[in-house]
C-alpha positions in Angstrom: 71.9 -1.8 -55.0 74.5 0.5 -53.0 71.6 1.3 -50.6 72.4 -1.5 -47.8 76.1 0.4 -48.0 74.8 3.4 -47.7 72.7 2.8 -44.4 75.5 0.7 -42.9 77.8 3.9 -43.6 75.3 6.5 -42.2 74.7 3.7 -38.6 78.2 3.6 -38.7 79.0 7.5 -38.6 75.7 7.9 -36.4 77.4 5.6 -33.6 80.5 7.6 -33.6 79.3 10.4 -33.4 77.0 9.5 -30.3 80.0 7.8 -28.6 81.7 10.8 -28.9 79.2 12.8 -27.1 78.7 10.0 -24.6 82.5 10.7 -24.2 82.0 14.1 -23.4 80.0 14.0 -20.5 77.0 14.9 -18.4 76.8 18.5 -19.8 77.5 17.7 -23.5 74.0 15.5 -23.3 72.3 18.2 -22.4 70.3 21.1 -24.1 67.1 21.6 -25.1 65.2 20.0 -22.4 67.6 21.6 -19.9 67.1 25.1 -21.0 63.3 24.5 -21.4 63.3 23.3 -17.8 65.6 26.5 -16.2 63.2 28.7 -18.5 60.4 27.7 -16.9 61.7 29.3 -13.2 61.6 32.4 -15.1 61.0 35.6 -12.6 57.2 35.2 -13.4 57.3 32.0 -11.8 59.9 32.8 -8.7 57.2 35.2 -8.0 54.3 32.3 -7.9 56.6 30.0 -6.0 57.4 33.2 -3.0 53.7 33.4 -2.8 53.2 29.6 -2.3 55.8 29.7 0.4 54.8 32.5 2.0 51.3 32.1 2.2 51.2 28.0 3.0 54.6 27.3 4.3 55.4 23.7 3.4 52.1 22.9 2.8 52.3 22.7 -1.0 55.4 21.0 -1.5 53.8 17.7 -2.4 52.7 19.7 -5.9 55.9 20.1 -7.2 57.0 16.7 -6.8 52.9 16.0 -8.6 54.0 18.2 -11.2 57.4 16.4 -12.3 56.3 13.2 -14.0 53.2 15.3 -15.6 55.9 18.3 -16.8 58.6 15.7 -17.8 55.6 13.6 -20.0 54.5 16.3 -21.9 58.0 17.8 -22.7 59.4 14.5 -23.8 56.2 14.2 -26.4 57.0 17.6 -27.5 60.5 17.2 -28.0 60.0 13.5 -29.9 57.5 15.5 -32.5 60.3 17.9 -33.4 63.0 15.0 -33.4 60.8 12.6 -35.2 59.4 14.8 -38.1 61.9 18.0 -38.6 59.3 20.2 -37.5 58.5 22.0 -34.4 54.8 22.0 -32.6 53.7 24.9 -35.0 54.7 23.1 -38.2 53.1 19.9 -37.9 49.7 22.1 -36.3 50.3 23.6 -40.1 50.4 20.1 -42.1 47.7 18.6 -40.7 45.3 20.4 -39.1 43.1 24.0 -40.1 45.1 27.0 -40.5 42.0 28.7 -37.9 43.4 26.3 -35.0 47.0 27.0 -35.7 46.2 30.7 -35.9 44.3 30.8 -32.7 46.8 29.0 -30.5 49.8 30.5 -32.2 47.9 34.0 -31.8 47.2 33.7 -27.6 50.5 31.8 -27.2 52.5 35.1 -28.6 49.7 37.7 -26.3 50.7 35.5 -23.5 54.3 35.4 -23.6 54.2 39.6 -24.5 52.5 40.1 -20.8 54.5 37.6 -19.5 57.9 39.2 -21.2 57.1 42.7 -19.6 56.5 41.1 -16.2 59.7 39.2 -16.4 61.6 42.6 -17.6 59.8 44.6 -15.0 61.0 41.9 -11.9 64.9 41.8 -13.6 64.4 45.7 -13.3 63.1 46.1 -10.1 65.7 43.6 -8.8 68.6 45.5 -9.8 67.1 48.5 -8.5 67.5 46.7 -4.9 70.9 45.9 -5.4 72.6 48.9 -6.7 69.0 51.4 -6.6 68.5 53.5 -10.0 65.9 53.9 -12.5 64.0 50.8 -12.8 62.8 51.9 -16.4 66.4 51.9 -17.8 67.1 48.5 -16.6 64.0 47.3 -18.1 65.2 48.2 -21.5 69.1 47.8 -21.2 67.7 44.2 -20.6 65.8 43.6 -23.3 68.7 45.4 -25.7 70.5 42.8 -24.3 68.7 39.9 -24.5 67.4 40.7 -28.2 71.4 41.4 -29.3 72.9 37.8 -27.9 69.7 35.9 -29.3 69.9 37.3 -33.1 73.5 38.2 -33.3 75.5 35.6 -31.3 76.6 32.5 -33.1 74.3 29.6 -32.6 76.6 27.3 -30.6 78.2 30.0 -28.2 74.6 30.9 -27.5 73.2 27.3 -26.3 76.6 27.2 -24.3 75.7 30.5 -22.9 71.6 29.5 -21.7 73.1 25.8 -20.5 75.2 27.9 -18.3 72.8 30.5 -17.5 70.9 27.6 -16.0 73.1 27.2 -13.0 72.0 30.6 -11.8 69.2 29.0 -10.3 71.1 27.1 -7.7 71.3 30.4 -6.1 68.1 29.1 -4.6 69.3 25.9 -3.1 71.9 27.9 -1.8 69.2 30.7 0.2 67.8 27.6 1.4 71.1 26.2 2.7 72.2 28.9 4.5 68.6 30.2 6.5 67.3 27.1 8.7 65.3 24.6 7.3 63.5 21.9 9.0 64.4 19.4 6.8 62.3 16.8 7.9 58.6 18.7 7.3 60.1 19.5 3.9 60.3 15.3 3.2 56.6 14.8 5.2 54.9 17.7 3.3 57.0 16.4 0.3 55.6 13.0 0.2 52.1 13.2 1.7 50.2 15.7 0.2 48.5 18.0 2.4 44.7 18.7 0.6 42.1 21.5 1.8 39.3 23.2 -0.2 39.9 26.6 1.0 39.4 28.7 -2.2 42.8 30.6 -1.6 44.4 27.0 -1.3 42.7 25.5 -4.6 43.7 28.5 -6.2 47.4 28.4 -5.5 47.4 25.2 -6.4 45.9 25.7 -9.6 48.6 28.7 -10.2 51.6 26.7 -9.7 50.3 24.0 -12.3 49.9 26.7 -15.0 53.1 28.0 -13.9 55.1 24.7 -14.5 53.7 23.4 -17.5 53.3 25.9 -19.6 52.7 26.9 -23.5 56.1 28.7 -24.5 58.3 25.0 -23.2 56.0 22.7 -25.7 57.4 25.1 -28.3 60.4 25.6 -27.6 62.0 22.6 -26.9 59.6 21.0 -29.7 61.9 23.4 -32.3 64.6 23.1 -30.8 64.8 19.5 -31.2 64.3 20.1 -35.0 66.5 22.8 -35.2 69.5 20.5 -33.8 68.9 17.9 -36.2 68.7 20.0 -39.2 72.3 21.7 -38.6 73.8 18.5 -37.5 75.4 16.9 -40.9 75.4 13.3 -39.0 71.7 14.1 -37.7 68.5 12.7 -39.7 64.6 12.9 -39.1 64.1 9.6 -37.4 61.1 9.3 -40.2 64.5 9.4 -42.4 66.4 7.2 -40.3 65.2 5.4 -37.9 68.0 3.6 -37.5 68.7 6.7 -35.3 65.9 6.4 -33.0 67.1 4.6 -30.3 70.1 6.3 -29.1 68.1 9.8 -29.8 64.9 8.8 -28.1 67.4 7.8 -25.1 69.0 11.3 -25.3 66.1 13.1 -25.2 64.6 11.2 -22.5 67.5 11.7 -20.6 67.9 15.4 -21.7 64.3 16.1 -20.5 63.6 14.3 -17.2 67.1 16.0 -16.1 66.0 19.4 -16.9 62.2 19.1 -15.6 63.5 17.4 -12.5 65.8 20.6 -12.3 63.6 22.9 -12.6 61.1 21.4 -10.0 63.7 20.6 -7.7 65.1 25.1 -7.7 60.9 25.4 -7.4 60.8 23.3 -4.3 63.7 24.9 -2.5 62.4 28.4 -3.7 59.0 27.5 -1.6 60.9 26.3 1.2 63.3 29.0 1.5 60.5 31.7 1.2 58.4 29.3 3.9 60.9 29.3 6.1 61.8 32.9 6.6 58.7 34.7 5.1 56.2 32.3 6.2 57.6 31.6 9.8 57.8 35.7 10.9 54.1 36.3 9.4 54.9 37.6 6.3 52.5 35.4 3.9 51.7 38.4 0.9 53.9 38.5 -1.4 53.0 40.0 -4.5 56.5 39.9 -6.9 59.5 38.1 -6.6 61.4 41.5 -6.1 59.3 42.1 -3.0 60.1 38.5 -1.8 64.1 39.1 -1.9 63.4 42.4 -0.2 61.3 40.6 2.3 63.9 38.2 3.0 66.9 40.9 3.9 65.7 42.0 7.3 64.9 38.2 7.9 67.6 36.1 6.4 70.2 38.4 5.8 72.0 40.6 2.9 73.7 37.1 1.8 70.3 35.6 1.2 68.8 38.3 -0.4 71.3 39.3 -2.6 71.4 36.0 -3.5 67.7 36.0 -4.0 67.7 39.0 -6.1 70.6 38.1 -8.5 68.6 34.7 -9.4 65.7 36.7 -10.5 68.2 38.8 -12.9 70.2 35.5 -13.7 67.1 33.3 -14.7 65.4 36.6 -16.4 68.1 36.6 -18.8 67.4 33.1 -19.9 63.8 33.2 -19.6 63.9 36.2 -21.4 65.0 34.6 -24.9 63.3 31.6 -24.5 59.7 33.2 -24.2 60.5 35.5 -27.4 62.3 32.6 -29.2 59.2 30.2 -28.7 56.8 32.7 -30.1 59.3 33.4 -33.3 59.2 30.1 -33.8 55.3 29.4 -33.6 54.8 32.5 -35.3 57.2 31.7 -38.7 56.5 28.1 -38.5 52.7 29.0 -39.0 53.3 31.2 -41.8 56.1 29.2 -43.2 59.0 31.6 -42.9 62.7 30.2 -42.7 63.2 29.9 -38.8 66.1 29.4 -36.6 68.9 30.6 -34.2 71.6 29.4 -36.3 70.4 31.7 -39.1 71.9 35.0 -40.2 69.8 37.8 -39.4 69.0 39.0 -43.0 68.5 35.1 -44.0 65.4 35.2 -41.1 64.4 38.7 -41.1 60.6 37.8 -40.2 62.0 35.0 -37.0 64.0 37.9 -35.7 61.8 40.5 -36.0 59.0 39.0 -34.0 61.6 38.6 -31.4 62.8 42.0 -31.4 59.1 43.2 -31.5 57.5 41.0 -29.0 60.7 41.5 -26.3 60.5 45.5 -27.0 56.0 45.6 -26.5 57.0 43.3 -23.2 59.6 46.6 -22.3 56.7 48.7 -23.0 54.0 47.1 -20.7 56.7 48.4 -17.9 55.4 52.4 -18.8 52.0 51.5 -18.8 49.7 51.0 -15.4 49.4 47.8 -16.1 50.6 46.6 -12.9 52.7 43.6 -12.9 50.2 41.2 -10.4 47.5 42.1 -12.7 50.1 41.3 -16.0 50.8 37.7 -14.0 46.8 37.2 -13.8 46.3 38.0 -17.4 48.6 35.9 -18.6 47.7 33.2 -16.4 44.4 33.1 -18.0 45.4 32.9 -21.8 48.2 30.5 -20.7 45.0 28.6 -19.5 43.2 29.2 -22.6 46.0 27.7 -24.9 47.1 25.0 -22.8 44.6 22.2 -22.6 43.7 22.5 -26.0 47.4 22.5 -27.5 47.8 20.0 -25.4 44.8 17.5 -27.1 46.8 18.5 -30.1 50.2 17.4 -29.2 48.7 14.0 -28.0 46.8 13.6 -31.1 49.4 14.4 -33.4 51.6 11.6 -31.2 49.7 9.0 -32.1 49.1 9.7 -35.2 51.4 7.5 -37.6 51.1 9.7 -40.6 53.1 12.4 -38.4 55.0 9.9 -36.3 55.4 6.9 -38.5 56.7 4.2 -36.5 57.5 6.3 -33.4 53.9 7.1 -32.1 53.7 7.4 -29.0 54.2 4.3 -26.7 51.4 3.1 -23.8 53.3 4.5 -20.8 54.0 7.9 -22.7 50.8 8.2 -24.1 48.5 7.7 -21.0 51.3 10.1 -18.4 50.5 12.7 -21.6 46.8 12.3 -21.3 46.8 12.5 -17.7 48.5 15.5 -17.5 46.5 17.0 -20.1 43.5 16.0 -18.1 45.0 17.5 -14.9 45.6 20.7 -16.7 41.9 21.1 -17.8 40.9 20.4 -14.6 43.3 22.9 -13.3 41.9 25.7 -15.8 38.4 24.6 -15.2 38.9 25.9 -11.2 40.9 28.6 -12.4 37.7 30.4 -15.0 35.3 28.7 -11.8 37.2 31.2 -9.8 37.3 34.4 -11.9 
């Protein structure tokens, strides 16, 4: 009898409290899809960009702005599963499909962001070491102490301040291409009409800078994170639980999402251009890391644009850092069914915080092996390859199924830019393996 009060009441509060955010601003709308997106320039990926540059100039521009609506697609599907049902990527794999799936891609996702963890600690490392020199190996691990102390002891809304801000770092990027000289109007051309060739080096590249953008560890993350939000939001709901929330959320996230993907592509495309323009344009088209592309840079474009260069690889590292362990914590205990979650104490979640601590401390200790860090970025290339496309079937399937989603399965437009992408990405793979 008091229900029709009760949902009136709860629309009511629900209103308020999004007017009040709209209130706040830009910034206060944004979080998980803007730290998925800075994530995803993570060191590993500076490096793949500086080799793009370098190698092909402006000629592979075009891909990033390929990549956006395909990146921005399949982030916004993740993100509506964890918004929709309480329950990140992992979870749902674990209420509706066969534990051996879930195992398998929860298993290579974690192997995957472990190599890709060390290469990420070794390039913060190694770019230190070119600004103030020491030993590479201490920085590696004073790093990861770091990184592992904010994520499990810091308190849940000072963190997700701190990665929003960490974000910026990246426009350290816009700014190298700003101030080394640019001609502007090739970047638009090569931009907007693709340039194709079926050289094996070009296909290649190509293919790596798809895997690099759209990638395993952002489905995950911002897929929890979503659900996280809700859950320790009093005035948040499931939409299965209230629908009457969806349409301000599902505009949120929307606009949460497209902003940071179109963030993150944008620092990608100026990180090409930048490296094509002074690497690229005095011969210098092999570049292996992204610490040896900010080196490369200081004899070309100056101390200003390198040390510029170099601090964005430490800057981004330290947000990439604890998003790549985070993702796998949450796979990992959302699989098993452990209580996950940033805003938990550490002894409420000592499993979730463990893996983190363990997987960011075997990524410090891939930096005293010989696994070199080109051969690291290769590896975890492939198993990102591996997990992709077929997490990716998943995530659509699970979108339009109406016993996860209810009412909110996915809608046409969604649904076909999320197949499409997915069928870009196997392509992608396929060349990759053809390759080998």
């Amino acid at each position: 009898m008091h229900v029709p009060h009760v949902l009136a009441a709860r629309i009511a509060r629900h209103r308020a409290a999004a007017a009040a955010g709209a209130r706040k601003g830009l910034f206060a709308r944004l979080g998980p899809g803007l730290i998925t997106g800075a994530s995803d320039d993570d060191p590993s990926g500076i490096a793949t960009y500086s080799q793009t540059g370098a190698a092909f100039g402006y000629a592979l521009c075009w891909v990033m702005l390929f990549c956006f609506p395909l990146m921005a697609a399949i982030q916004e599907i993740s993100a509506r599963i964890g918004r929709v049902t309480g329950q990140g990527i992992a979870g749902n794999l674990r209420a509706h499909y066969p534990r051996w799936l879930l195992h398998t891609i929860v298993g290579l996702l974690l192997v995957a962001n472990v190599i890709n963890l060390g290469a990420d600690l070794g390039a913060m490392a190694a770019a230190l070491q070119l600004l103030i020199d020491g030993p590479a190996w201490l920085y590696a691990c004073g790093f990861a102490l770091l990184c592992v102390w904010l994520e499990v002891f810091s308190r849940y809304e000072r963190y997700v301040a701190l990665l929003k801000w960490t974000s910026f770092v990246l426009l350290a990027y816009v700014a190298v291409a700003l101030v080394v000289h640019v001609p502007w109007g090739e970047v638009l051309y090569r931009t907007l009409v693709p340039h194709l060739e079926l050289g094996t080096d070009y296909v290649v590249t190509v293919v790596a800078v798809l895997g690099t953008t759209i990638t395993p560890y952002c489905f995950f993350w911002q897929s929890s994170q979503e659900a996280q939000d809700e859950r320790i939001d009093p005035a948040a709901h499931t939409l299965l639980a209230a629908p009457e929330e969806a349409r301000a959320e599902i505009r949120r996230m929307r606009f949460d999402t497209y902003v940071g993907m179109g963030y993150s592509n944008l620092v990608s495309l100026f990180i090409i251009v930048s490296t094509a323009a002074t690497l690229h344009a005095h011969g210098i088209t092999d570049i292996a890391t992204s610490a040896q592309a900010a080196e490369a840079l200081r004899p070309i474009a100056g101390p200003f644009a390198f040390a510029l260069f170099a601090a964005g690889i430490i800057g981004i590292g330290l947000l990439a850092v604890p998003v790549l362990a985070g993702s796998g914590a949450y796979a990992l205990g959302e699989a098993l069914g452990w209580t996950t979650g940033l805003d938990r104490r550490p002894l409420d979640a000592k499993a979730f915080y463990g893996t983190i601590a363990v997987s960011t401390l075997l990524g410090t200790l891939i930096n005293f092996t010989h696994f070199d860090p080109i051969r690291a970025l290769f590896w975890s290339a492939v198993i990102n390859g591996v997990v992709a496309v077929p997490l990716m079937m998943m995530i659509m399937l699970m979108g339009m199924r109406p016993d996860v989603m209810g009412r909110f399965v996915l809608p046409p437009a969604l649904r076909a830019m999320g197949w499409l992408c997915t069928g870009v990405m196997a392509l992608a793979v396929a060349v990759m393996f053809a390759t080998l």
